[in-house]
N, C-alpha and C positions, 0 to 999 in steps of 0.2 A: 725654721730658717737659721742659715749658721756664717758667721759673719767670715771673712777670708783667713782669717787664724784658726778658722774651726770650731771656735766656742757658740754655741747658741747664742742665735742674735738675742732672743729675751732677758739672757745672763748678760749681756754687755750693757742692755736697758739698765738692770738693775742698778753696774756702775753707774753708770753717767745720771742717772735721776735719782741717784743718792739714796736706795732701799736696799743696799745689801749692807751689813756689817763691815767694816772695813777690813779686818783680815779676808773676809771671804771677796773682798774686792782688790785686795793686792793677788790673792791666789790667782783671779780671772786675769786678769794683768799679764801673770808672769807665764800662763798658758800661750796668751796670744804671743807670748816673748820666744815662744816653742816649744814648750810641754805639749803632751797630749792630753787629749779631754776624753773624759769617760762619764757615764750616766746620763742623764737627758735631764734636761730641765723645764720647768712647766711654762706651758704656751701666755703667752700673756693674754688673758681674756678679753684688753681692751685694744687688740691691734688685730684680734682672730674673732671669726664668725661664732655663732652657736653651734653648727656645724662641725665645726673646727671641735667640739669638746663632748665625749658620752653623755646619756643621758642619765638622769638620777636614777639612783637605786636604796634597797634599804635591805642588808643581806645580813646575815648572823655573823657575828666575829667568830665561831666555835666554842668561848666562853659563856654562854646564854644571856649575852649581849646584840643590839639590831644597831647597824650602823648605818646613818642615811646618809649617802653622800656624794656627789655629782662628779668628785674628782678635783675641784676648787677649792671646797670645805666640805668636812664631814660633819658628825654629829651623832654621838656614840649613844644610846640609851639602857640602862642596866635595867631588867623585868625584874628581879628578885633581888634583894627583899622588897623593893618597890619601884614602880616608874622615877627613873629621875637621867638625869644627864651625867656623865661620868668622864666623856670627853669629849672637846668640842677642837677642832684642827684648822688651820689656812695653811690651806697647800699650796698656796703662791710661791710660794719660799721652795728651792730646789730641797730643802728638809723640811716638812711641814712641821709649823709651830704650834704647840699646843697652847690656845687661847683660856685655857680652866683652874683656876689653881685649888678650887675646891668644889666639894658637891652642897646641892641645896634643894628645896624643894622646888619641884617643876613651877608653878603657879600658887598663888592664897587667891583665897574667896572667904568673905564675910556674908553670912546667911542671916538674915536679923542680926542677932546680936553676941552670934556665936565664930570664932575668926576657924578657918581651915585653912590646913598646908593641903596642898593637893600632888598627890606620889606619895610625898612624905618621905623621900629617899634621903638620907646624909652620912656624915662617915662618923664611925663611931668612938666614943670617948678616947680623949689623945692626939687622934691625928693633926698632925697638921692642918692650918687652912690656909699658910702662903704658898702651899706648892701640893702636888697628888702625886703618894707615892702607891702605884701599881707593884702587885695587884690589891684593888681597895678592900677596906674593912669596913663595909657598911652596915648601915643598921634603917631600921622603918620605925616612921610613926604609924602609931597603930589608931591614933585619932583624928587621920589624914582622910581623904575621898582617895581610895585605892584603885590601881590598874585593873580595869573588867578586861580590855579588847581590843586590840588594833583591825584597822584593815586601811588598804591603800587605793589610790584613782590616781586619775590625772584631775590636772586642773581644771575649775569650772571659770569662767565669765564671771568677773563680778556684776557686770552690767555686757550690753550688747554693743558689739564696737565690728564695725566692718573697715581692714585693710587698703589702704588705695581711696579711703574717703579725700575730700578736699587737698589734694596734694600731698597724701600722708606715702609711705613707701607701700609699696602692693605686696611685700614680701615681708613686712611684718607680720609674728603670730601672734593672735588672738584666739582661745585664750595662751596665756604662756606654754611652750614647751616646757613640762617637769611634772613632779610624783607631789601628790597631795598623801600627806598621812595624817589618819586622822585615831585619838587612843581616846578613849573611852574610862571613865571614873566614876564609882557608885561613894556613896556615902557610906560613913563608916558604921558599924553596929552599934557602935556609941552616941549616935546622932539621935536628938529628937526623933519621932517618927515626922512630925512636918516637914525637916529636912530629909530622911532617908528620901522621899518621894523626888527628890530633885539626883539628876545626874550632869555630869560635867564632859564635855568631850573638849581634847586640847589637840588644835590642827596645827600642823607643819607644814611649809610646804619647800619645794627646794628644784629650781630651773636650769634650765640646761644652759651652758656656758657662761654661769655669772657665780659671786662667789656671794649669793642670796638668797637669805632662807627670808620666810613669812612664817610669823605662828599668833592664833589667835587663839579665844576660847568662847564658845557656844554651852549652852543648858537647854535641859528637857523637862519637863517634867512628868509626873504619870496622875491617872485623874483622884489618887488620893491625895495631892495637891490643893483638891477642889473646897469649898470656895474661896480660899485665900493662901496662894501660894506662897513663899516665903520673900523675902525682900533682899536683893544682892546689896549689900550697903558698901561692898569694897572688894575691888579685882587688883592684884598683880599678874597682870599677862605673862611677862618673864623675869624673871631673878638670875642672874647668874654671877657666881664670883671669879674674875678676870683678871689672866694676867697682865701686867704690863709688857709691850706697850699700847695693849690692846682696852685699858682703862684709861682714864686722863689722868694727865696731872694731879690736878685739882678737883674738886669738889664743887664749883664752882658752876653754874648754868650757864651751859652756852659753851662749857671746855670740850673744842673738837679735838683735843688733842691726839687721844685717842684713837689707835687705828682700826676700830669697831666702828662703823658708821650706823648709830642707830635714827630710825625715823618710824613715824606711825604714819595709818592709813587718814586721819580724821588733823583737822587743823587746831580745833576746841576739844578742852575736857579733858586731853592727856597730856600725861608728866614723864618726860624721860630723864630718872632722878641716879644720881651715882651718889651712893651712901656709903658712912663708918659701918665698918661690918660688925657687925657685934661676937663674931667667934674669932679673932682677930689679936687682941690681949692678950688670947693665949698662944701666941707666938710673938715676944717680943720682936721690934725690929718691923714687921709687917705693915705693911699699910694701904693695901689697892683697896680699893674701894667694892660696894656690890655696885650690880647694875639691876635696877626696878624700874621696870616699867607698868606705870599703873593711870589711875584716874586722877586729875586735881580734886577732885570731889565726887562723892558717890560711887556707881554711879545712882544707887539709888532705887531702883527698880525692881518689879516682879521679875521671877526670876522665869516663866514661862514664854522661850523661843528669844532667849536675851544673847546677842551678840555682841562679843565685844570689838572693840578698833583691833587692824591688823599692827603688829610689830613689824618692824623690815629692818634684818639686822646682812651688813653687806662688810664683807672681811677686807681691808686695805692692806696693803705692801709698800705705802709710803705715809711719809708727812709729807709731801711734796704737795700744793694747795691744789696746781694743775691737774693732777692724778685721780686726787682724792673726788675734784669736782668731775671730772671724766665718769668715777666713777658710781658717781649718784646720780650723775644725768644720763646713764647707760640706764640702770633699775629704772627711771622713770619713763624712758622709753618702750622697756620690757614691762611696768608692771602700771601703765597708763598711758597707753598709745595715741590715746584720742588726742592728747595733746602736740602729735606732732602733722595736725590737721594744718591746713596754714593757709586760708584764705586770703585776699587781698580786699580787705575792706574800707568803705568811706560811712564817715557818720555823716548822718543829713541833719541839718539844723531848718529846712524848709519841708515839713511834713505834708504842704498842698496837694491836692491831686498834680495840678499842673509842675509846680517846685519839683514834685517828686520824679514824675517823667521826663524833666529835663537831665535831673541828675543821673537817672538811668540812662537815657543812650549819651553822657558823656562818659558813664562807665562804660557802657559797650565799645566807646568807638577808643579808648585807652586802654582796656584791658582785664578793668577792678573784676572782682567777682562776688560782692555781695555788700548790700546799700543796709545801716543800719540806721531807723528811726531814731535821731542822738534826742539826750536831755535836753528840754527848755522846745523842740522840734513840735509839741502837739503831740505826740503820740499818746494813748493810751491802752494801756493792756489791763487795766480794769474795768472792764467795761463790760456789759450784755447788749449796747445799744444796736442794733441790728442796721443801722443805716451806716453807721460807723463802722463794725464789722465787714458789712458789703463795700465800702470804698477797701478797705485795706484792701479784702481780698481781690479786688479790680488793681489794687498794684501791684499784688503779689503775680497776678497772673501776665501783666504789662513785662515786670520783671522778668518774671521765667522765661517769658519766650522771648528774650535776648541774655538769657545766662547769665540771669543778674540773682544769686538770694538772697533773699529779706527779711531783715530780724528787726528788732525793738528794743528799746532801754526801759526797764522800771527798777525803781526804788523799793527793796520786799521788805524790809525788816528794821534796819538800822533808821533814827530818826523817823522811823513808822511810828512813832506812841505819842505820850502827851506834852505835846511841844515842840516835836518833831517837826524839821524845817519839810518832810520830803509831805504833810500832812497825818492826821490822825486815824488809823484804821478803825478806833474806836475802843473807849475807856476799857470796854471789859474786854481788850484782847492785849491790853499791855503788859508791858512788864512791871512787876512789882516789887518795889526797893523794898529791904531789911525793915523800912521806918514805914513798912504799908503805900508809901504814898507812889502812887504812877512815874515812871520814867518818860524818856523820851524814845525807846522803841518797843517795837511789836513785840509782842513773844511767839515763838514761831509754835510752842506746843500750846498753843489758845487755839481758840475757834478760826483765829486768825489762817490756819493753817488751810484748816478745809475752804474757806474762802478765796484765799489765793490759788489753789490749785486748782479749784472751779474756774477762776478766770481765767486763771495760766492755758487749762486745756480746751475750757471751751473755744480761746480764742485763738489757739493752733488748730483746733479742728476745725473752724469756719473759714480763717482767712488762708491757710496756708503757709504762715509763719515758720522760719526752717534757722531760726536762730535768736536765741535772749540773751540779752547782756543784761544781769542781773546785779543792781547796785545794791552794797549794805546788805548780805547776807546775812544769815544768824552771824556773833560774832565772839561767843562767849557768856551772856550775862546773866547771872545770877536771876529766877524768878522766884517769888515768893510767895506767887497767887497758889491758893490750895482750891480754889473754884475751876481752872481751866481744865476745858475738857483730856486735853494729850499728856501731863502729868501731873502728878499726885499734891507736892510742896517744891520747897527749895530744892531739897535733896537729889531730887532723880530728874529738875528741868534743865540743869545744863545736858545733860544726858542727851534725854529725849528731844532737846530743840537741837544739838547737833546733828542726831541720828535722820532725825524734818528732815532736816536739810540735805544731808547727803540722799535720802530717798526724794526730796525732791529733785534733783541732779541727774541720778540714776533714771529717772521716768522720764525726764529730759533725754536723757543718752537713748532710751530705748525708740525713744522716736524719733531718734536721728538729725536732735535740732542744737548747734553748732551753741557753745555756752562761755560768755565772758561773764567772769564774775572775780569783785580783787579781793579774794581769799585763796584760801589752798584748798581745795574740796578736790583737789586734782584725780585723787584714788575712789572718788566716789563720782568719776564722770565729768567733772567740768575739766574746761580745757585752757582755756590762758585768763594770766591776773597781768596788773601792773608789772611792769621791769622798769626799772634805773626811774622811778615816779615821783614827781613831787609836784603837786596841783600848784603851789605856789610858783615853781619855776617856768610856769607855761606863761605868767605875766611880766618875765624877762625881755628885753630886748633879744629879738630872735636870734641872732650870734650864740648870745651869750646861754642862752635858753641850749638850742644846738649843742655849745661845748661840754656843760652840764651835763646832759640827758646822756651826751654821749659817754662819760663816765660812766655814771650809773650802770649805763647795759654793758658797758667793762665788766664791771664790778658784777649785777646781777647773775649776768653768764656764766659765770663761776656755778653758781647753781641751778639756772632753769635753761632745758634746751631751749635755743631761738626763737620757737613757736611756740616757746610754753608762755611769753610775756608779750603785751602789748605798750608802746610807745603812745608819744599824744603831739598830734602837729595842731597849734591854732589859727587855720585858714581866718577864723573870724576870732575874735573876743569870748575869750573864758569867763576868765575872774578881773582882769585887769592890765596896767596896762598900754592899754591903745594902740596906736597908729605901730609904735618900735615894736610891738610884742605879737603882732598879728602879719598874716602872709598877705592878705588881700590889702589891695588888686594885686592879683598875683603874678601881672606881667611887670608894674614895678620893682616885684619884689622875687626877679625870679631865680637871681644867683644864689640867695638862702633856699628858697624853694628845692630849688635842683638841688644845695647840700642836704636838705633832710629825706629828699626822694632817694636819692642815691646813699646816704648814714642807715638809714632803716630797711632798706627794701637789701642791698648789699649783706646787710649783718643776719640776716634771714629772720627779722623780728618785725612783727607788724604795727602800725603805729594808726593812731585815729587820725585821717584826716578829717578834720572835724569842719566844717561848712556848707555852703547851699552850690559849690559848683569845685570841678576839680582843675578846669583851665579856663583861658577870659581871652585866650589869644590864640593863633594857630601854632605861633613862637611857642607857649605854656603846653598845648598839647602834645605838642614834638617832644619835649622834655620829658612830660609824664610818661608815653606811651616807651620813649627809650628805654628808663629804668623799671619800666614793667616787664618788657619785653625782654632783656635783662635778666630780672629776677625769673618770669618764666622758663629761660634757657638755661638755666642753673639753677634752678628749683633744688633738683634732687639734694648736689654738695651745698649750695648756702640754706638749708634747712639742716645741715649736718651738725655737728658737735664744735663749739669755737676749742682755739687756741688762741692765750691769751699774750700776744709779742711784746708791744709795746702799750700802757695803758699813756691815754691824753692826759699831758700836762702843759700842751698848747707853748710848750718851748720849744718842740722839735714835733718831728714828725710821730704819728700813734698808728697801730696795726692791731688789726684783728684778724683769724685766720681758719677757718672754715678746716675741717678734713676728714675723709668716709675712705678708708685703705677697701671697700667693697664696691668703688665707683670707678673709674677712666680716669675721671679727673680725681685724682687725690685730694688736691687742696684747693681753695684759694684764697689768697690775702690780698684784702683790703688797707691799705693805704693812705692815713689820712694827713695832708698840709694844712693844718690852721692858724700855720705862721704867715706875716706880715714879706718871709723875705724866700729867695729863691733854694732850696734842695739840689745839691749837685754831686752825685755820686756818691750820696749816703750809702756807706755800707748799711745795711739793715740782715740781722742775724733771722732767719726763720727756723724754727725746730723742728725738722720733717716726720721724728721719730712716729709720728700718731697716726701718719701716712701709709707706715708699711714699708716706703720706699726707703730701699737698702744702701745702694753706692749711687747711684747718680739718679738726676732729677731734672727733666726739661720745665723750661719756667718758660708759659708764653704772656707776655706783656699785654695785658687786657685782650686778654685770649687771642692776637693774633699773629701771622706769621708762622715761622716752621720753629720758634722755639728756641732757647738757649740752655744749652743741658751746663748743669753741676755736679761735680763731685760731693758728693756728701764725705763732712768728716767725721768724725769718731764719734762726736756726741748727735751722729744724726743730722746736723744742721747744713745750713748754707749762707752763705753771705752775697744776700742780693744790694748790687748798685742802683741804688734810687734817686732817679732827680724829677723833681717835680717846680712847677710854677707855685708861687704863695696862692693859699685858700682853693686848693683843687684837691681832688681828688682821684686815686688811680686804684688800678687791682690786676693781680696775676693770677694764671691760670697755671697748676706746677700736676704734672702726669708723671710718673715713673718711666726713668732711661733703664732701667735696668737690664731689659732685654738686651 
């Protein structure tokens, strides 16, 4: 696309959202002033389909060099002297920038007690390491795990995920379009023979239209391993030394500064650490940092069929926070679909036979689509009692056959142990402090494990059960027990009680039962946590509760697509409180009612209604069934990607703004008055740029009518007139005039 001066519309993006250099933005400038344009500039990958961009490759450079690279970022790898990385590209930039300033070893691994580089590839004595002067002088470790083999596939499924489930889009792929590489490492001649028996293989992976590689590391071993193969005490998954401004600032946890967005696959157990580089000295003046990504501890483990967390390393072309977040919650859509599932659900607090059937056909007759057994409700999913298994599955069946599905709430891990408010699964399945003595939760790699999953599945396979909201997941902790049967010591249980858990998840996904749980286990199958959450603020006076919360999902949005988080409405009493902090009776209390129905169903995030009924009046029902009905006809765009207008600060009007350039509707923003006085002709600036839409933009006023079109200006925008009554709420529906 090319804007009416002629210049790629992408290159004009680059001005106005501030990622080009500023010479190279007075240059664009002075084109559109009448210069001609020459070369082509790269498509912007988050305003264009996958479609829109080739697919991975991994071809010879004619140097006896193999370059993987999708066309967004490359990733150059030299065979000789050894496997290692030599250059790494973001082609965002109409000049691709090289992100490399030095070579390193591909990966370390620690085998008992002996440390390895593995490639062992680096530059040899002299060179620089704040910058790579081609062509390089490299040299190999020769007491490294060296290159045997590559070969390439596509990508596998990490778990089983079917397109079009629960409202998710039917044209998402699963698994990802892109080239899996996978290169192959033996042990060096100089290794014990206990290690020679171990091989290393290090995977790539790299997707069609995103500027997103994955690289993990797997082991094998051969059966002269046997009977005691050796112990992986320490992994660095990736190393690489980077330029600025592709390192942070700082050294500091938590510096995004950096326009490398690095993330792993697992929530517990890994450390994405920017370190003093130690070859570094020897060029004064120098100072970027490395980039290690490894384990907080261990991980400890045999080293037969040991897989580690994936890396996900995703190239940025701005600081801009909008962009950056666009562009993580783009990967999470491509590399964890399930989360843009998006039921509409109610938690029951009345688990009766009868309680429960009520609540199901006032879901039916409003629209919900799935009744979950809430905390404190009676539910239990630890159970074998077969009388109790037979009622669930008499609701589950009640349910189905009015298009209602049925999940459950348990407590698995967290305050599982001794002392545990959620109860004790029992002494020898806890966790064990430094000092010997029992905690307060389960350890997920004790006997505790296979217990739970006996109950998990016995009691999906009896009653029908088609969805868990899993409370207190594993969450980190250190065990100490050397008696449990799933690991060894200390050493390898943060490990393996991670690994629990995500294989528990994954066996969930495979049977196709819908998963809340408020961790991030998101890459290993579960589907939404908490957004913008604070349990204490559910015992607010409801207003104020409202205002709050609604920040929050401001804020969260920034990083989890709208289905990836759940809100919390308290129809009835949480934690506290009373009469100002609860909805019921809900025809009392039905103008907050109607704000939180329309705050959360609008912003396309799902929120607990938490109670034993969802209307008390025909008034309450009309309301509910509106904003359902509502969110079903705009499913597709308010499940889409926010933009973030104006955040609440409850002095003026607050916006949030939906937008899918692959939909009819492009946009639509939400509108919020939670001021005392009347709105009148509020200019309100919206940023169409994410839209797609070029020069003009028809805006329909809570989608009706024939529409009022806009000229878009330079930076994309528009400036909509807004008036609104105090404490209302509105929303536009904005399509492209451009035809």
């Amino acid at each position: 696309m090319r804007c009416s001066c002629g210049v790629a519309y992408d290159t004009v993006k680059r001005v106005f959202l501030g990622t080009m250099p500023a010479l190279l933005a007075i240059s664009v400038l002075l084109l559109c002033a009448g210069r001609a344009v020459t070369g082509e500039t790269p498509k912007d990958w988050l305003i264009h389909t996958p479609a829109d961009f080739p697919a991975p490759t991994l071809t010879d450079d004619g140097r006896g060099n193999l370059v993987f690279s999708n066309g967004l970022i490359s990733r150059t790898f030299a065979t000789e002297p050894a496997w290692g990385t030599v250059d790494f590209r973001n082609h965002l930039e109409p000049t691709p920038l090289s992100m490399l300033r030095s070579v390193m070893e591909e990966a370390r691994v620690m085998l008992d007690t002996t440390p390895y580089a593995v490639g062992g590839l680096a530059l040899a004595g002299g060179a620089p390491h704040a910058y790579l002067v081609h062509p390089l002088n490299l040299t190999a470790d020769p007491s490294a795990f060296h290159f045997l083999s590559y070969r390439t596939s596509a990508p596998t499924a990490p778990y089983p995920w079917t397109p079009g489930a629960r409202g998710s889009p039917q044209d998402a792929s699963w698994p990802p379009r892109g080239l899996h590489l996978a290169v192959t490492f033996a042990a060096p001649a100089t290794a014990p023979p206990q290690h020679r028996c171990v091989s290393l293989t290090l995977h790539y992976e790299l997707y069609t239209g995103a500027p997103t590689m994955a690289k993990w590391l797997t082991t094998a071993t051969s059966s002269a391993c046997a009977p005691t193969p050796p112990t992986l005490r320490h992994v660095s998954v990736e190393l690489l030394g980077l330029n600025r401004p592709f390192s942070p600032v700082t050294l500091a946890p938590g510096d995004r500064s950096g326009r490398l967005s690095v993330r792993t696959s697992l929530p517990h157990s890994t450390a994405v650490l920017w370190q003093n580089d130690p070859a570094l000295p020897a060029t004064p003046g120098a100072r970027e940092p490395v980039l290690n990504v490894t384990y907080e501890a261990g991980p400890g483990t045999a080293t037969p069929a040991f897989e580690s967390f994936r890396v996900l390393l995703t190239a940025l072309d701005s600081d801009d926070a909008e962009r950056r977040g666009l562009a993580e919650r783009r990967v999470t859509r491509l590399l964890a679909p399930q989360t843009l599932e998006n039921p509409i659900f109610f938690h029951l607090t009345d688990a009766s036979p009868a309680g429960f059937r009520r609540a199901v056909d006032q879901m039916a007759a409003v629209g919900f689509e799935m009744v979950i057994y809430s905390f404190g409700s009676g539910f239990k999913l630890e159970t074998l009692n077969e009388t109790y298994l037979a009622q669930v599955a008499a609701d589950v069946v009640y349910a189905r056959a009015r298009g209602i599905e049925v999940g459950g709430y348990d407590l698995i891990v967290l305050d599982r142990g001794h002392g545990g408010y959620g109860g004790n699964v029992g002494d020898a399945m806890d966790v064990v402090g430094a000092d010997g003595e029992l905690t307060q939760d389960a350890c997920l790699a004790s006997a505790w494990l296979d217990k739970l999953s006996h109950f998990t599945f016995t009691f999906v396979n009896r009653t029908g059960l088609s969805m868990l909201e899993t409370d207190g997941p594993y969450g980190g902790a250190t065990c100490h027990s050397t008696a449990h049967p799933h690991h060894r010591d200390a050493d390898d249980s943060v490990y393996e009680q991670t690994m629990a858990q995500a294989r528990y998840y994954r066996e969930l996904r495979a049977r196709g039962l819908y998963v809340n749980q408020p961790d991030g286990y998101f890459f290993a199958g579960a589907q939404k946590a908490p957004m913008g959450y604070s349990e204490q603020s559910f015992s607010l006076p409801r207003w104020q509760d409202l205002n709050v919360n609604r920040q929050g999902l401001f804020d969260d949005t920034f990083h989890y697509v709208p289905t990836q988080g759940w809100m919390f409405v308290p129809l009835v009493q949480y934690h506290g409180g009373g009469a100002a902090a609860t909805f019921e009776p809900l025809a009392e209390n039905l103008a907050d009612y109607e704000w939180a129905l329309a705050q959360y169903l609008s912003s396309g995030v799902a929120a607990c209604y938490r109670g034993y009924r969802l209307f008390d009046t025909p008034a309450t029902k009309a309301v509910v069934r509106k904003w359902v009905r509502f969110y079903k006809q705009y499913r597709d765009i308010l499940t889409s990607d926010i933009i973030h207008v104006r955040r609440p600060d409850l002095q003026s009007i607050d916006c949030m703004m939906h937008v899918n350039v692959e939909l009819r509707n492009r946009a639509l923003a939400t509108v919020f008055n939670p001021t005392a006085s009347v709105v009148e002709a509020l200019p309100l600036r919206l940023p169409l740029y994410y839209t797609g839409i070029q020069r003009r933009a028809r805006v329909f006023p809570e989608g009706a009518g024939e529409g009022e079109v806009f000229a878009l200006d330079r930076d994309f925008s528009i400036d909509l007139p807004v008036t609104m009554q105090p404490r209302t709420i509105t929303w536009f529906l904005i399509q492209s005039a451009d035809d």
